[in-house]
SEKOL-857477 format. One record per residue (C-alpha): x, y, z; residue in three letters. Coordinates in steps of 0.5 Angstrom, whole numbers, plus 500, padded with zeros to 3 digits. Example, Ala and Ser with C-alpha at 12.3 -4.5 7.8 and 13.67 -1.06 7.14 Angstrom:
BEGIN
525491516ALA527498514SER
***
This chain:
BEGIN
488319010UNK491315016UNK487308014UNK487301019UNK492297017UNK493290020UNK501291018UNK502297021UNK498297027UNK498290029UNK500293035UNK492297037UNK488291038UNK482292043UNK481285043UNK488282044UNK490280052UNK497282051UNK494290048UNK489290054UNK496288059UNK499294057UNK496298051UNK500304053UNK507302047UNK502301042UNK499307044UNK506311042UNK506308036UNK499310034UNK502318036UNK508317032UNK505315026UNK500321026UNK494324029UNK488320027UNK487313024UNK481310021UNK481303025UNK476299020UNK474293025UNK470298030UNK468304024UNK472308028UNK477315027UNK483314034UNK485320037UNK492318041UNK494325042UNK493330049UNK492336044UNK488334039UNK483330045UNK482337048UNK481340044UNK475335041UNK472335048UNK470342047UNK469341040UNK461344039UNK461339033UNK461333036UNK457330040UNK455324045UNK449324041UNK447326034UNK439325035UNK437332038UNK439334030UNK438328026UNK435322025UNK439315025UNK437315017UNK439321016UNK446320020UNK446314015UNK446309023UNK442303024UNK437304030UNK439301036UNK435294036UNK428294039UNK431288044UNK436293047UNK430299048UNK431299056UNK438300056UNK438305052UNK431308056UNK436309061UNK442311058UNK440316054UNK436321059UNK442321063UNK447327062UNK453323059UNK448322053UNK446329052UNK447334048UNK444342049UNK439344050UNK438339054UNK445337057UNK445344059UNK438344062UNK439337067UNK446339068UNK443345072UNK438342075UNK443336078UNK448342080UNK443344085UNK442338088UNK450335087UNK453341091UNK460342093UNK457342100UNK453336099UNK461332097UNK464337102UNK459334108UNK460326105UNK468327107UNK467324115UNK463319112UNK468317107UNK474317111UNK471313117UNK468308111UNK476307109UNK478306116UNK472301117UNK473298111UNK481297112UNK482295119UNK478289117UNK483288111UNK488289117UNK484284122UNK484278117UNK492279115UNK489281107UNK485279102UNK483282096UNK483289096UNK478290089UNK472286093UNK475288100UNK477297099UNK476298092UNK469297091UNK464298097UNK468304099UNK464308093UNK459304092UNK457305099UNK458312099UNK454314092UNK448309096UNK449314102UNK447320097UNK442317093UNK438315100UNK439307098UNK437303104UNK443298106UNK439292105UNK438294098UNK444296096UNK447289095UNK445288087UNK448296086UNK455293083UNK452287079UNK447292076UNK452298075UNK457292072UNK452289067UNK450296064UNK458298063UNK458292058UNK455296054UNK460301054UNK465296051UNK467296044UNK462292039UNK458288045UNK456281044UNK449280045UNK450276051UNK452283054UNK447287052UNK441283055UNK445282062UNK445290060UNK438290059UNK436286064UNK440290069UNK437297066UNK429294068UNK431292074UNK434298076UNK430302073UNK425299076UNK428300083UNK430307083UNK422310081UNK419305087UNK425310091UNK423316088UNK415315089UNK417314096UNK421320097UNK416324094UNK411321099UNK417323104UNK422326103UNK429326107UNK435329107UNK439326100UNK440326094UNK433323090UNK430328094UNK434334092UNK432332085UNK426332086UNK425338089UNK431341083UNK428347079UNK429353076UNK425360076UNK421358072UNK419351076UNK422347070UNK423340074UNK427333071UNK422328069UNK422321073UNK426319068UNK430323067UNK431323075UNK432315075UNK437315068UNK441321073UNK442317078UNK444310074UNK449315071UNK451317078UNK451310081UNK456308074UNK461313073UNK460315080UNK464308083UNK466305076UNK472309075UNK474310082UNK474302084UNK479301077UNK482307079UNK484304086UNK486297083UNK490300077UNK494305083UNK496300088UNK498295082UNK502300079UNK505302087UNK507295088UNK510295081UNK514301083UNK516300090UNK521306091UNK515310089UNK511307094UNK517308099UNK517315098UNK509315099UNK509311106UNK515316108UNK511322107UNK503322106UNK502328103UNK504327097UNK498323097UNK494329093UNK498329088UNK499320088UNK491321087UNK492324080UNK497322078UNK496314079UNK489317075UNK495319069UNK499313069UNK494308068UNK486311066UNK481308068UNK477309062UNK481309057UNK476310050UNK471316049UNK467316044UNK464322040UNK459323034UNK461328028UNK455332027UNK459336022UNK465336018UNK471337022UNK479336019UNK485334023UNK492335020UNK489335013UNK484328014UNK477331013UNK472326018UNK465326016UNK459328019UNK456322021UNK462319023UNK465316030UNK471319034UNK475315039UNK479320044UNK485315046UNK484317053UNK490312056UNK494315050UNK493322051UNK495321059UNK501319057UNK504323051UNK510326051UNK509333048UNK504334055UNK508330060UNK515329062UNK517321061UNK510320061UNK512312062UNK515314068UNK511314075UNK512319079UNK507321085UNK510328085UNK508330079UNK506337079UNK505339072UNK500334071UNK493336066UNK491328066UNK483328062UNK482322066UNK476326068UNK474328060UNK473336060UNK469341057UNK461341057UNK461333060UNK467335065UNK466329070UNK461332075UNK464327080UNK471329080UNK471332088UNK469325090UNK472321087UNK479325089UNK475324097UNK475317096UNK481315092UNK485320097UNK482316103UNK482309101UNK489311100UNK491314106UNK487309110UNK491303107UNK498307109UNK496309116UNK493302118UNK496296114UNK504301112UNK506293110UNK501292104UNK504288100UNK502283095UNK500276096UNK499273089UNK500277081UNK493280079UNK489278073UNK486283069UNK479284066UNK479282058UNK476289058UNK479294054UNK474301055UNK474301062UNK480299065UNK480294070UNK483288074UNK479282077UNK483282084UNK488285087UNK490279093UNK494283098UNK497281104UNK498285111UNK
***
């Protein structure tokens, strides 16, 4: 068995300020020393190559959760804490948490309302936002590109499919922000109860729009999930529509403010690759997924093993933790020529930034809309960006961000 050792992999430390910098060396290391390592201080097995967290993603024999098979005895867990029973309340009725039947039931239910003509029909919306939102950037001579583009580009856009009313929307990124926490390896229990808190008052939120959607419904997405069904009327419950839209709102800005960061921090590092971006603007499709490669957003997913499963003669029990390294995959040698190296015309290009199989990311179009917008909105109106002061990275090591990015025009 690849087992932790602090020697051998002093490297992988998800709590180390240097390894969330650049965690991407100890990555190489985790490959060339195999392909998968239990790493004791999370109870966790790491997956650091591309093939391997393929094929997992579409493994049937994992899971996102065991409860649909098992109870937490049986799965020999510790039941989640009673305090934290509003988070998971929330998170656990949301598609990302979900396993058939029921994934595949409210996957469906949701498709009939997400549509890609309801993302195709956002696209004059989001483009004339990316204007708005960078000509102010422009007008002050620069700012902070996380507070100023990053976030209210997504977060407007997912509240303007959502039918959220501007004035309530200000509390959606610290609500969004608090219940990601939770998402980080071995949350403190400061971070679980700002979850908790946010996950009431969200919820909270979200049926007084829903109770008032079904009173009038209008021409967004709540509306459309309540009015989701199937042929034989089989409708999402309230909370299931309440836990839907949380996981849209989450993973529907999450990663594409990180990735907006993350992209123009590696631009400004790599500034021939910048260069050739400004002199030739349709490269930016190809900008978009590949800066999604180079520097994920969400660096770790998790999976339950529901049965046994072996990798390369390591046999991992059913009961145990799977950790797909998503930033590692993304640059593994054996899929992408000089994965180290940035280069936005990169055809080839297979990156999982967006998972794969049954939990394929049903937002992908979107975020690829935004990214793909704010970026060339920023080319078009401010072709001088340049960096004002070194950024600070967020000590988060899940979901892969910095704190600002201080820009000048």
């Amino acid at each position: 068995m690849a087992a932790f050792d602090r020697d051998s992999f002093d490297s992988f430390d998800p709590w180390d300020p240097d390894f969330v910098a650049d965690p991407y060396p100890g990555y190489a290391e985790l490959r060339d020393r195999g392909r998968v390592h239990y790493y004791e201080p999370t109870d966790q097995w790491l997956v650091p190559h591309h093939a391997d967290v393929s094929a997992l993603l579409r493994d049937r024999r994992l899971g996102r959760t065991y409860t649909h098979r098992y109870t937490h005895e049986d799965f020999g867990r510790t039941p989640p804490s009673p305090e934290h029973e509003p988070f998971h309340t929330l998170n656990d009725h949301g598609m990302l948490d979900l396993e058939p039947p029921d994934h595949t039931r409210i996957r469906r239910l949701v498709s009939k309302a997400f549509t890609p003509r309801t993302v195709e029909r956002l696209k004059p919306y989001v483009r004339s936002l990316a204007d708005e939102l960078v000509g102010r950037l422009v007008e002050a001579g620069g700012g902070d590109l996380l507070t100023d583009v990053a976030e209210p580009l997504p977060v407007a856009v997912i509240a303007e499919m959502l039918g959220i009313p501007e004035p309530d929307r200000a509390p959606l990124r610290p609500w969004s922000a608090d219940i990601c926490g939770m998402y980080e390896l071995n949350p403190s229990e400061e971070t679980a109860a700002r979850a908790v808190r946010a996950s009431l008052e969200f919820s909270e939120y979200l049926r007084t729009l829903i109770a008032a959607r079904r009173e009038k419904p209008g021409d967004d997405l709540v509306s459309g999930l309540i009015a989701a069904h199937d042929e034989d009327d089989d409708r999402l419950t309230e909370q299931e529509m309440v836990s839907t839209c949380a996981l849209l709102l989450n993973a529907g800005h999450e990663a594409t403010v990180n990735a907006t960061v993350n992209g123009w921090w590696a631009l400004f590092r790599n500034p021939a690759q910048l260069a050739a971006l400004r002199a030739d603007h349709s490269l930016v499709p190809t900008a978009v997924e590949e800066l999604m490669r180079y520097d994920t957003p969400l660096q770790l997913f998790e999976r339950w093993v529901l049965d046994e499963i072996e990798i390369d003669g390591t046999t991992i029990p059913r009961g145990a933790e799977v950790a797909m390294l998503f930033g590692s995959a993304n640059h593994d040698p054996a899929v992408f020529t000089a994965p180290d190296r940035l280069d936005l015309a990169r055809r080839d290009n297979p990156h999982i930034s967006f998972s794969a199989g049954i939990h394929y990311c049903i937002g992908a179009p979107l975020a690829r809309i935004e990214l793909a917008a704010s970026m060339t909105a920023l080319l078009e109106h401010a072709p001088a960006l340049r960096l004002a002061a070194e950024p600070e990275r967020k000590p988060n090591f899940v979901i892969r961000g910095l704190k600002g990015l201080p820009v000048e025009v």
